[in-house]
Steps between C-alpha positions, in 0.01 A plus 500: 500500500503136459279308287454092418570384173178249333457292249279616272416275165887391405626842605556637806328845625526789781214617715532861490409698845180710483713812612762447259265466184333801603814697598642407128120575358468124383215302349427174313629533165798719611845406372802532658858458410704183662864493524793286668793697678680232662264294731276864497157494336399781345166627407456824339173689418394609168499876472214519284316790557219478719111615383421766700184520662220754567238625700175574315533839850844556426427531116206730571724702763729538236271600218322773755855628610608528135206623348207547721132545346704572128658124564098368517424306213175607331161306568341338227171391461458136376128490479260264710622226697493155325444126599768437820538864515193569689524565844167471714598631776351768785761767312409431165133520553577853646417409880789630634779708442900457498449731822290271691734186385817740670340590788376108524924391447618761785255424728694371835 
C-alpha cells in the first residue's frame, strides 16, 4: 500500500488509508510506535486494551438469561412528577394504552 509523504507544520506526516485505520481499530488521539530497520519504517500499535462496548438488548438478554424475573430490579415509587418531568402527552393523560401504541408500531 503506498502512501505520499506531506509536509505538515515543520514535520512531515502520513495519510493513513480508511481500511487500514479501521483494520488496526485506529482513531485520533491513538499512538503508535515508530521505528527504523534499515530504510524500513515501522509503525507499531499500542496494545492498550480496548473499552468494550455494550448493547443496552444485549445487557438485558443477558440479565433475563442469567436471572430472569429474580434479575428485575425492584420499582420504586418517586412521588409526583416535577417541573421538566411532566409529560403531557395522549399516554399520560390515560387516552391510550401501551397496547394501542404496539399495535400502532407493527402496523404494516
Amino acid at each position: 500500500m503506498k502512501v505520499t509523504v506531506a509536509k505538515w507544520g515543520n514535520s512531515l506526516g502520513l495519510r493513513l488509508p480508511k481500511q487500514l485505520v479501521d483494520e488496526l481499530g485506529l482513531a485520533p488521539g491513538s499512538q503508535v510506535e515508530l521505528a527504523r530497520e534499515g530504510t524500513k519504517l515501522v509503525a507499531e500499535t499500542s496494545n492498550r486494551r480496548q473499552i468494550p462496548r455494550y448493547r443496552l438488548e444485549d445487557l438485558v438478554a443477558e440479565m433475563k438469561r442469567l436471572g430472569g424475573r429474580d434479575a428485575e430490579p425492584e420499582t420504586i415509587e418517586w412521588g409526583a412528577d416535577v417541573g421538566s418531568e411532566i409529560i403531557d402527552d395522549a399516554y399520560s393523560r390515560g387516552e391510550i394504552t401501551l397496547e394501542d401504541i404496539l399495535k400502532k408500531k407493527n402496523a404494516p
